[in-house]
N, CA, C and O of each residue as an XYZ file, in Angstrom:
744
protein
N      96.575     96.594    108.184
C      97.771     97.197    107.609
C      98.157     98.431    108.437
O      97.367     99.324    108.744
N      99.781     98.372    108.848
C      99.706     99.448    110.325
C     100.127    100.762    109.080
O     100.641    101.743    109.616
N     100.037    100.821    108.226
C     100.810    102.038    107.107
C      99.287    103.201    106.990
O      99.175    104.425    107.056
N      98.367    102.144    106.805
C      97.017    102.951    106.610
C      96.404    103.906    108.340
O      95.676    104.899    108.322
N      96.992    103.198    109.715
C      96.697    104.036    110.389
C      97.417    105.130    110.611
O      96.939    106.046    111.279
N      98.487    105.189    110.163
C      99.526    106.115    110.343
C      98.964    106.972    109.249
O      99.510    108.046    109.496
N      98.398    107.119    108.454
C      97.520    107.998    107.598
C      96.655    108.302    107.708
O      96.034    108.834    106.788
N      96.055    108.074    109.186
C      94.427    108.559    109.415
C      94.284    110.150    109.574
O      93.257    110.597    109.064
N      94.770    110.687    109.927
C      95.094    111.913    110.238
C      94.907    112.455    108.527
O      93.813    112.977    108.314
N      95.785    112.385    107.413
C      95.835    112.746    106.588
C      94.221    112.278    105.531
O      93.593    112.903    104.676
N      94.040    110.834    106.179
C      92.905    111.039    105.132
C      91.451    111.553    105.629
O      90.658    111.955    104.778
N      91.063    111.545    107.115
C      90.683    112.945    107.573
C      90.343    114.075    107.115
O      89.393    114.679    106.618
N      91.515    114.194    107.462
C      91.802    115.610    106.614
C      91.240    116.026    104.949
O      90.524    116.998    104.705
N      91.624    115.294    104.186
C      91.067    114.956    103.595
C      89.341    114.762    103.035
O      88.744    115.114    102.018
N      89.109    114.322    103.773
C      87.425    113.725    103.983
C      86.874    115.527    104.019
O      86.414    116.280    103.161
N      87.216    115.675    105.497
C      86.483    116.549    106.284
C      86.908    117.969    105.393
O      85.960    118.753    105.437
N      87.825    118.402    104.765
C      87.890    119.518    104.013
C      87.179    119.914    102.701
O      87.164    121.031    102.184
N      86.616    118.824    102.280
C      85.650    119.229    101.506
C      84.143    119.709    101.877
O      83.267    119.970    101.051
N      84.006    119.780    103.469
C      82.969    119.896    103.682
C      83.196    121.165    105.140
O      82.162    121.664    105.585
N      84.251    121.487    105.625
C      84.356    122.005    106.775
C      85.400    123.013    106.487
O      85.628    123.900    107.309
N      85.890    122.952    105.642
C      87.224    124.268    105.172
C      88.292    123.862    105.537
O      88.394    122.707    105.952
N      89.325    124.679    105.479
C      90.828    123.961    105.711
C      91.127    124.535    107.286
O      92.086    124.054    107.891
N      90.360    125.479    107.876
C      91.086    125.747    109.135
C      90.357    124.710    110.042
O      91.037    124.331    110.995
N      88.872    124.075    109.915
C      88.707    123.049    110.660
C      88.949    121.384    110.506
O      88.741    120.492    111.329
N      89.421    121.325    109.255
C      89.679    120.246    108.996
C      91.616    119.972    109.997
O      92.042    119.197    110.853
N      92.088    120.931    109.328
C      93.336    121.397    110.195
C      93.388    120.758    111.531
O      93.841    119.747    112.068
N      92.657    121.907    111.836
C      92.002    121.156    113.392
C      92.165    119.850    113.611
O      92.975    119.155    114.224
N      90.688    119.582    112.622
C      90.724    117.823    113.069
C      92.177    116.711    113.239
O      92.437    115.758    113.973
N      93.016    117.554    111.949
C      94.136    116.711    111.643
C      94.738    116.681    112.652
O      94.678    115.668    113.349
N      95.453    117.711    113.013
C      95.952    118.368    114.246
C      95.801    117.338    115.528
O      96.707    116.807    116.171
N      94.251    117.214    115.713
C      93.792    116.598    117.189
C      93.999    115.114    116.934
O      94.454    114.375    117.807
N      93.577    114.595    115.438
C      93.823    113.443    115.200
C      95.523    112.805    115.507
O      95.906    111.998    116.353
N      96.165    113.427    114.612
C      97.503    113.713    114.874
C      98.541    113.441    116.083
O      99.684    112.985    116.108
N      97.617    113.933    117.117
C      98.193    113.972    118.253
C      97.932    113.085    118.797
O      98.898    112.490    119.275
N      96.667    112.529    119.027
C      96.044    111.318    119.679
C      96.346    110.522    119.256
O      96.303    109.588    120.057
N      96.780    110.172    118.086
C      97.348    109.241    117.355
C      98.660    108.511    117.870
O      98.771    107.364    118.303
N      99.878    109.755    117.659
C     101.341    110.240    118.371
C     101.406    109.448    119.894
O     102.290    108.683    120.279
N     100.223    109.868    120.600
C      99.835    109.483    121.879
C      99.529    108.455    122.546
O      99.737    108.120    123.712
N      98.887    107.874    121.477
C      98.527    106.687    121.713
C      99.167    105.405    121.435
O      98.738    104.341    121.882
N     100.275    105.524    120.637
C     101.090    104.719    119.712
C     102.161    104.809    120.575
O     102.875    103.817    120.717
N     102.429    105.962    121.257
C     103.645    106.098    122.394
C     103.219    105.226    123.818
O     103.926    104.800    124.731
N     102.242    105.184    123.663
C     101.709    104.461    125.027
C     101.490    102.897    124.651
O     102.019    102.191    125.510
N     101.122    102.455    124.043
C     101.140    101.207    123.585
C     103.122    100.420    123.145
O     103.494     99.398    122.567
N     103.965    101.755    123.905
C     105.081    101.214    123.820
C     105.385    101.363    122.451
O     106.068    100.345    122.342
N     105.395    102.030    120.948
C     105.927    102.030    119.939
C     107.257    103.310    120.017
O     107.246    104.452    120.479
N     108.179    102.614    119.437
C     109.385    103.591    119.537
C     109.201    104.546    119.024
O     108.002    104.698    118.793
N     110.108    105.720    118.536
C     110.122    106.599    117.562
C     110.528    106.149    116.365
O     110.173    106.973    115.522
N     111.095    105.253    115.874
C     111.349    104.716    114.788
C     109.865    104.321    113.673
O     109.599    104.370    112.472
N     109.247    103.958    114.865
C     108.150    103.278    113.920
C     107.014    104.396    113.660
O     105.927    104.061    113.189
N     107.294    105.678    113.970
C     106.369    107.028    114.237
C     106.542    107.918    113.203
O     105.504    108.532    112.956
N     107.700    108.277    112.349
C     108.156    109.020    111.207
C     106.737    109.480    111.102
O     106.498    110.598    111.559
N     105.848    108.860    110.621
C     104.715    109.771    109.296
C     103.663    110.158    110.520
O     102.760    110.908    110.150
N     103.625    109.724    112.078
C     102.431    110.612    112.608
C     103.044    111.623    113.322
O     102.264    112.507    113.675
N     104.714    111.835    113.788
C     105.305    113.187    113.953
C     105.477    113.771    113.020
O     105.774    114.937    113.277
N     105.422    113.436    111.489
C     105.644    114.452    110.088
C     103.732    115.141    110.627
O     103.450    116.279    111.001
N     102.870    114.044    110.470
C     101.572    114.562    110.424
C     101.164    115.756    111.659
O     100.244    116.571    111.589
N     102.176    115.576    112.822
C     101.768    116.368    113.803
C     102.371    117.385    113.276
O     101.500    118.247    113.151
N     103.537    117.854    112.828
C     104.111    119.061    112.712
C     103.248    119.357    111.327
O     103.005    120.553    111.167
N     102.898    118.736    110.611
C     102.161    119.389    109.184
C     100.975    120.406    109.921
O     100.843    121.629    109.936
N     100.291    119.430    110.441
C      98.679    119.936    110.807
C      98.959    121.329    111.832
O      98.341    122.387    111.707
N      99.976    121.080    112.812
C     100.389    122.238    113.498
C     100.867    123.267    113.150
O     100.955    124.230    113.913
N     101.393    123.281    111.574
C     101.862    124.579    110.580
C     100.600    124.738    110.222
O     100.067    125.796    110.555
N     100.032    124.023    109.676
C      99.012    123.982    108.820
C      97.700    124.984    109.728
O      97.116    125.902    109.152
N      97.372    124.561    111.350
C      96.132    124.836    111.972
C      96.508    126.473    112.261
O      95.549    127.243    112.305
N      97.492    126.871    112.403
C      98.334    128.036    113.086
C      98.149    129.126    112.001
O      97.626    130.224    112.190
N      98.726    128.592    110.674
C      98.305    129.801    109.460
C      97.070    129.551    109.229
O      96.376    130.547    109.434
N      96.434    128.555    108.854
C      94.929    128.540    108.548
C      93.705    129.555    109.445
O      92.645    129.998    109.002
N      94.223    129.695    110.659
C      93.460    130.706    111.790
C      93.877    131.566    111.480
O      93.040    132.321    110.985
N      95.224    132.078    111.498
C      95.940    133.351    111.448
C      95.618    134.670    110.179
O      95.299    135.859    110.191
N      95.992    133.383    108.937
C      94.921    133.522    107.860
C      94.282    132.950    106.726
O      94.537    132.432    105.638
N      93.297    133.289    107.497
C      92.024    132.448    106.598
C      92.061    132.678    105.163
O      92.187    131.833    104.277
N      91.910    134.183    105.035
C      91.836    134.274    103.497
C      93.330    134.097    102.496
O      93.612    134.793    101.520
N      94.034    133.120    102.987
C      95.319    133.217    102.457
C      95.173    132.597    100.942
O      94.172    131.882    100.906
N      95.878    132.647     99.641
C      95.369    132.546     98.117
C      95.761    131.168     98.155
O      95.308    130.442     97.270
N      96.707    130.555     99.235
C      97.481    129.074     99.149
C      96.397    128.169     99.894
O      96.765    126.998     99.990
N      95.077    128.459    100.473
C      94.112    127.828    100.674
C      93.932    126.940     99.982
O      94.081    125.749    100.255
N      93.608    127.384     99.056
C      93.021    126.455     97.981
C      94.147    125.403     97.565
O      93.781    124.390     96.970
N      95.590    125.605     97.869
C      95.950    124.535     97.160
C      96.803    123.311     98.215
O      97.776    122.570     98.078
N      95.604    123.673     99.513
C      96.448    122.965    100.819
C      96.230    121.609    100.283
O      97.278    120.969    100.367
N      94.972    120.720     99.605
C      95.186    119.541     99.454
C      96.538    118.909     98.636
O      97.055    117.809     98.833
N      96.974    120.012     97.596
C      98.035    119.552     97.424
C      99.214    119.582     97.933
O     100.131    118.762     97.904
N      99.094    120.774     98.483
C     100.481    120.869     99.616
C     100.282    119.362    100.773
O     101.331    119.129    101.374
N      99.529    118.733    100.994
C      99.278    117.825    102.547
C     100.179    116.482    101.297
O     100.488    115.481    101.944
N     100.514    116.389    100.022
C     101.022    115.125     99.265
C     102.365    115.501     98.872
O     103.137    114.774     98.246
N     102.662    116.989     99.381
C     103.493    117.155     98.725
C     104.502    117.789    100.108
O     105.549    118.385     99.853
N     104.049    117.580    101.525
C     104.439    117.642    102.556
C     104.856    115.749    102.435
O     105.933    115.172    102.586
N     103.806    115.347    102.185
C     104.341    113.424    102.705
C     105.607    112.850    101.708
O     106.452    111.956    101.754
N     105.239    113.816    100.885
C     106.606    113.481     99.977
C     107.643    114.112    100.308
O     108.570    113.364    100.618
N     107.856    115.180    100.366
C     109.029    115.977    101.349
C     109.699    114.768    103.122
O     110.818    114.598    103.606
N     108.570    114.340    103.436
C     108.752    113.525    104.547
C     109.356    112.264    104.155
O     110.385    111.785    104.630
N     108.382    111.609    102.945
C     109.208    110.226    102.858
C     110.739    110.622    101.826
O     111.731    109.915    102.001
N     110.788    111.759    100.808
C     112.098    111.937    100.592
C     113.378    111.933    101.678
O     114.496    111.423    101.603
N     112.719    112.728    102.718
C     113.801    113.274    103.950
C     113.826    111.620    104.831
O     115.010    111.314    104.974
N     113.280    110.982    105.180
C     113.276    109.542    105.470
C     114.447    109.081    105.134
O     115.350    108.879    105.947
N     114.528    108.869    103.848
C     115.268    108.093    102.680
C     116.675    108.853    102.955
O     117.710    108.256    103.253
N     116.552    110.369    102.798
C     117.866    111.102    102.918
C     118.690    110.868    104.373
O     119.920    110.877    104.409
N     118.057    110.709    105.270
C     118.015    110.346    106.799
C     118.677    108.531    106.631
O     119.000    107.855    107.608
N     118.712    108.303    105.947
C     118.668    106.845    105.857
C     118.021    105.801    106.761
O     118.586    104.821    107.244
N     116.677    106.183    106.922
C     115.993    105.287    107.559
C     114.668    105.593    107.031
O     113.831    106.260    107.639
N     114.481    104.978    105.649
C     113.050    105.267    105.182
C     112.223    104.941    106.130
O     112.708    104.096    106.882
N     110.817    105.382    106.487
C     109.811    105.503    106.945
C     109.031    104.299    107.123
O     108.468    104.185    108.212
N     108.875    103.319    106.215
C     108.512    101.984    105.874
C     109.262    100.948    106.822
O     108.571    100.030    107.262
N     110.783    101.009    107.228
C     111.621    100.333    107.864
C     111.365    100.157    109.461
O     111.626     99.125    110.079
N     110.796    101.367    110.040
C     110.504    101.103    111.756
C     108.900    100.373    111.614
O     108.706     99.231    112.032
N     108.054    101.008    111.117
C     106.811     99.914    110.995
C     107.272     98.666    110.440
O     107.187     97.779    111.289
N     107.730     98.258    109.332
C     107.943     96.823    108.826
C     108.609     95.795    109.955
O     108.137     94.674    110.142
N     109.850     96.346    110.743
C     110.537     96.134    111.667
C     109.517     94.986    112.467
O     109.634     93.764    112.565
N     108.512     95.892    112.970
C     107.206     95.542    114.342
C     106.472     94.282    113.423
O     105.644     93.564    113.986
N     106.797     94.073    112.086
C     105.908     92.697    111.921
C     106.711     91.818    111.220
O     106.364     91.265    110.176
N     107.781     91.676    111.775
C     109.043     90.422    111.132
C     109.817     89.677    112.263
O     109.367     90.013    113.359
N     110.554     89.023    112.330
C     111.384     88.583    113.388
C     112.442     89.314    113.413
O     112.708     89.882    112.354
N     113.258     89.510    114.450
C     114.653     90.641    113.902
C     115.625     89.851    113.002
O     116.513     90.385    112.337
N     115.409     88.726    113.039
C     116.531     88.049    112.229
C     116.586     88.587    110.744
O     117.626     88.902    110.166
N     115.004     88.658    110.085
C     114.810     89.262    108.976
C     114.779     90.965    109.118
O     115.344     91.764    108.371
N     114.093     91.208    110.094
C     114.664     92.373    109.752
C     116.057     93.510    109.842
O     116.338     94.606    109.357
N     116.869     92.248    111.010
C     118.575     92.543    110.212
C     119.268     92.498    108.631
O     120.259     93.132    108.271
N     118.497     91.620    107.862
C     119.143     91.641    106.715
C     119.151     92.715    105.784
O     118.422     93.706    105.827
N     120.056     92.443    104.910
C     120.179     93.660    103.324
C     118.861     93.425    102.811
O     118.170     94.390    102.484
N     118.519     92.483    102.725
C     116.774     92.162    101.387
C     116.303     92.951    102.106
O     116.251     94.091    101.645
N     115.730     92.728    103.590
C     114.681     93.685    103.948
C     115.262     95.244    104.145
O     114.409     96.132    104.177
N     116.422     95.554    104.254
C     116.710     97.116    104.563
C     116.099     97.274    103.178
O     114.934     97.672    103.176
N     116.696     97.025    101.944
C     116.138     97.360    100.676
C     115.239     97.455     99.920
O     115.106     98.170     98.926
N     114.135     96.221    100.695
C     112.604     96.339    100.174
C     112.288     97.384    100.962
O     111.418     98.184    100.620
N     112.715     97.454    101.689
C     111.684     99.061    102.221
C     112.198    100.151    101.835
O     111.407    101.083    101.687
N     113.741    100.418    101.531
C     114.057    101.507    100.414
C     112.812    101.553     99.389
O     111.783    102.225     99.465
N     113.208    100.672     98.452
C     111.995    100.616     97.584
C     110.721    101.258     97.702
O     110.405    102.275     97.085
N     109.997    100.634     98.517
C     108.674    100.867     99.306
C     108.475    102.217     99.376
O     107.596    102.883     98.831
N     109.525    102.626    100.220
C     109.510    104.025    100.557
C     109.711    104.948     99.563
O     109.232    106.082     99.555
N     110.549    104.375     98.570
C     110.479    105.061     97.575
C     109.318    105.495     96.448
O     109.085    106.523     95.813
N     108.795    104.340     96.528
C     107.523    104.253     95.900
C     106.285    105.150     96.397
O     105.219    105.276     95.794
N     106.644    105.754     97.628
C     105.463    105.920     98.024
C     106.143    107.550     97.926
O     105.387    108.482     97.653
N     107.285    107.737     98.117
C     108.040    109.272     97.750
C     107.386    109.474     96.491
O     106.523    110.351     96.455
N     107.667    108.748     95.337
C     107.568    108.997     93.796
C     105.968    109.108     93.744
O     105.530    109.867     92.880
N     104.990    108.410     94.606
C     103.887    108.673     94.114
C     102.772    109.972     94.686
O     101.857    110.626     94.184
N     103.360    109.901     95.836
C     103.246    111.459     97.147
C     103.965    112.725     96.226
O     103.309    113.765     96.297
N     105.369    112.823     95.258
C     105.652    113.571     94.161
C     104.668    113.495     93.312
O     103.709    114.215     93.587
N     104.587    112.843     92.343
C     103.769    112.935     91.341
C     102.526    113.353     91.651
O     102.181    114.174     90.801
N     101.766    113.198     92.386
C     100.238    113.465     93.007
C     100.329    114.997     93.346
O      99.674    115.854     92.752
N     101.095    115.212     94.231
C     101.129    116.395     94.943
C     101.547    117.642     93.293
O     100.919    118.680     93.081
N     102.362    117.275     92.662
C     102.528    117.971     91.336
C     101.267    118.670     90.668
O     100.871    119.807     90.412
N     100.820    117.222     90.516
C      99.768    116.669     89.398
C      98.822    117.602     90.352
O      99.112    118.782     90.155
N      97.681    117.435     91.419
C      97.102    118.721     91.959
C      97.159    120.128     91.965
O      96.227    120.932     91.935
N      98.219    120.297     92.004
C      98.845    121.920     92.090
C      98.568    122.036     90.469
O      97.526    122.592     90.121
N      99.322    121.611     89.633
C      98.824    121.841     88.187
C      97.186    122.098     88.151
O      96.637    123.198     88.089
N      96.570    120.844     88.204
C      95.217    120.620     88.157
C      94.334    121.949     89.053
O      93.490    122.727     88.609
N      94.865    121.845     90.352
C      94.180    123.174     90.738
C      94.959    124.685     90.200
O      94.770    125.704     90.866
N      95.565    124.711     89.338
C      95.895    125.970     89.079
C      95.313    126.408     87.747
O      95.003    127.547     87.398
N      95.200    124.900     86.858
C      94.551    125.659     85.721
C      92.874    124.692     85.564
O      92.260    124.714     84.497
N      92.416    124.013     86.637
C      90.946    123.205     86.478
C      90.672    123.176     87.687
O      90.523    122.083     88.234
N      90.551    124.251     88.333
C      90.316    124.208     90.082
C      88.825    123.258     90.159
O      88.493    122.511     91.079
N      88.221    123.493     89.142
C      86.764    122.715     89.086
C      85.973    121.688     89.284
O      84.867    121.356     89.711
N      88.020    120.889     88.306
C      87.785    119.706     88.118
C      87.873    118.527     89.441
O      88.818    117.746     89.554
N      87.153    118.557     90.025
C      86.774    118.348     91.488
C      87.250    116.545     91.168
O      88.225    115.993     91.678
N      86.341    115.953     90.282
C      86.506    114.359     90.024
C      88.079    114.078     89.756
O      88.628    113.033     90.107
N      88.689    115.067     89.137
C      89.941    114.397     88.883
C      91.025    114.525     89.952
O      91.955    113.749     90.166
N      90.583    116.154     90.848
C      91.472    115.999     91.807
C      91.148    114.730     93.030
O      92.042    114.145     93.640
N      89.878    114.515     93.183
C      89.527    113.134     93.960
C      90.212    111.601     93.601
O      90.361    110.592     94.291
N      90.495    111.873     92.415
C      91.280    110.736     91.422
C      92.515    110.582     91.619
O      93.119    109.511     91.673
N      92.941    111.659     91.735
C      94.251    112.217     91.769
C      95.068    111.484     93.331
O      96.080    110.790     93.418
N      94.117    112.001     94.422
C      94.297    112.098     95.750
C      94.266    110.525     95.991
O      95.239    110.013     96.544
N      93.166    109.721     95.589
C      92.874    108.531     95.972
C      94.706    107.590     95.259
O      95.609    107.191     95.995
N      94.681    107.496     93.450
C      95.976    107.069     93.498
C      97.001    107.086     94.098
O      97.754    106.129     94.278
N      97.183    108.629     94.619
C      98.404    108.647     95.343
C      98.583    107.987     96.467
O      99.717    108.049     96.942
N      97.627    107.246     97.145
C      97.509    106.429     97.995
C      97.351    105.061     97.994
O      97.575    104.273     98.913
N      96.860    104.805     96.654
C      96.008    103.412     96.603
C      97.404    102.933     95.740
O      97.883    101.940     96.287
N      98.059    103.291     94.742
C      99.328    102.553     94.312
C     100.615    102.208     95.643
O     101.154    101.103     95.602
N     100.999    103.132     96.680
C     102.061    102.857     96.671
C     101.319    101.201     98.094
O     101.688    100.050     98.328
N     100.265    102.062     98.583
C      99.560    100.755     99.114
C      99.830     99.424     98.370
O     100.881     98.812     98.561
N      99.069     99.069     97.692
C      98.837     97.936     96.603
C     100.867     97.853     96.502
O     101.447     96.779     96.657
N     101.246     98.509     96.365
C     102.895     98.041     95.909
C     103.583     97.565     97.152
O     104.104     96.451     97.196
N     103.592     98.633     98.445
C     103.674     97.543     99.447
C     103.126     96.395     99.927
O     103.779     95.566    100.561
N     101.690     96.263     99.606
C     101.619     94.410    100.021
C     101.992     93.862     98.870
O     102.191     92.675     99.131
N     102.254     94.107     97.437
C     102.769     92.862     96.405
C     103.876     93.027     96.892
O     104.033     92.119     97.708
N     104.960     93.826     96.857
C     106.580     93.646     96.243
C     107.188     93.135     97.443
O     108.409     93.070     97.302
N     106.813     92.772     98.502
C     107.411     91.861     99.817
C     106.789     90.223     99.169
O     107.521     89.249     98.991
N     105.828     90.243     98.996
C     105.720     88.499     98.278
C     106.104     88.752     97.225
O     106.366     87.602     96.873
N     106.385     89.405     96.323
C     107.025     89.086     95.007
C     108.530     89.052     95.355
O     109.149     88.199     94.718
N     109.195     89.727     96.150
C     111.280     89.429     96.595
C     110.505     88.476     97.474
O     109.508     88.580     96.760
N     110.132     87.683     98.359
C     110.026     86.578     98.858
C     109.750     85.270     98.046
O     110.261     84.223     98.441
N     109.091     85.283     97.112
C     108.911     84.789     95.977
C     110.049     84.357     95.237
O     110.160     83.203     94.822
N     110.813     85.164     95.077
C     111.911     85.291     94.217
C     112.846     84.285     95.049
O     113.305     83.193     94.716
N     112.959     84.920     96.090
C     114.075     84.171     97.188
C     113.340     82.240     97.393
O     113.981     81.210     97.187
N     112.659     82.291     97.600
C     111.929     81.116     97.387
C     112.924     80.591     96.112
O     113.975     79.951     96.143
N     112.355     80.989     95.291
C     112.448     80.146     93.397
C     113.814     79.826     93.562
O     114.292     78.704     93.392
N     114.714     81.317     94.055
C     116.229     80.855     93.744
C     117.061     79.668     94.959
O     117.944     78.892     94.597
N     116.636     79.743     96.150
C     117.175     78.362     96.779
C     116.896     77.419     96.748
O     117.539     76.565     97.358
């Protein structure tokens, strides 16, 4: 699934900040980020199909720059939610851009014939949307959670994992379920 490498960087990040702090995890993102960017450019992928690892390069590069600058900053603590609530800012601005984020990757695994049509511009609206609404809600839902249960460590892990694992799971059903559909009705 090419959606999950375009998130390596973020879940990284992720991983490694519970155990390394936010200015080296930063880091990692950062280097990940780039190599990523780099490597995806060299293997010939356009910019179209790149949206979420140039959002991830400029995150980690705000992100590595204050995190050094300063360490003891009070918004530390609530960078995991800021990194869901940056991807949601990204896949909103996608959508506002009118070229959700979902549309240049989906593009690279269809024929162009399908991916000229209205069904597919719109399943990936969708998609993208789905993954806006759940990158919102998550990123919310943390900031709450760490503001009044900084503790509650299991739920923000809960928290972090849904926001990923639904809009996943919704992009591989809801392309066979409108294919499905299109099926039944001709």
């Amino acid at each position: 699934m090419n959606y999950l490498k375009s998130f390596l960087p973020w879940i990284a990040f992720a991983i490694v900040s519970t155990q390394a702090g936010w200015r080296w995890s930063g880091l990692i993102g950062l280097v990940l980020a780039g190599g990523l960017l780099v490597l995806e450019r060299r293997r010939g992928k356009g910019w179209s199909t790149l949206f979420i690892e140039v959002s991830a390069l400029a995150f980690f590069a705000i992100l590595t720059i204050w995190a050094f600058s300063d360490p003891g900053s009070p918004l530390r603590d609530y960078v995991g939610a800021l990194t869901d609530l940056w991807l949601a800012l990204t896949a909103w601005g996608s959508i506002a851009a009118r070229h959700p984020f979902t549309l240049g990757i989906a593009r690279t695994m269809v024929p162009p014939e399908i991916a000229a049509t209205a069904v597919f511009k719109r399943v990936n609206l969708i998609i993208t949307s789905v993954w806006a609404a759940s990158f919102t809600v998550a990123g919310i839902a943390e900031t709450l959670l760490l503001h009044y249960a900084p503790h509650a460590t299991v739920a923000l892990v809960v928290l972090k994992v849904l926001g990923f694992a639904v809009p996943v799971a919704f992009t591989v059903r809801y392309p066979r379920i409108v294919r499905a559909r299109a099926k039944k009705a001709a």
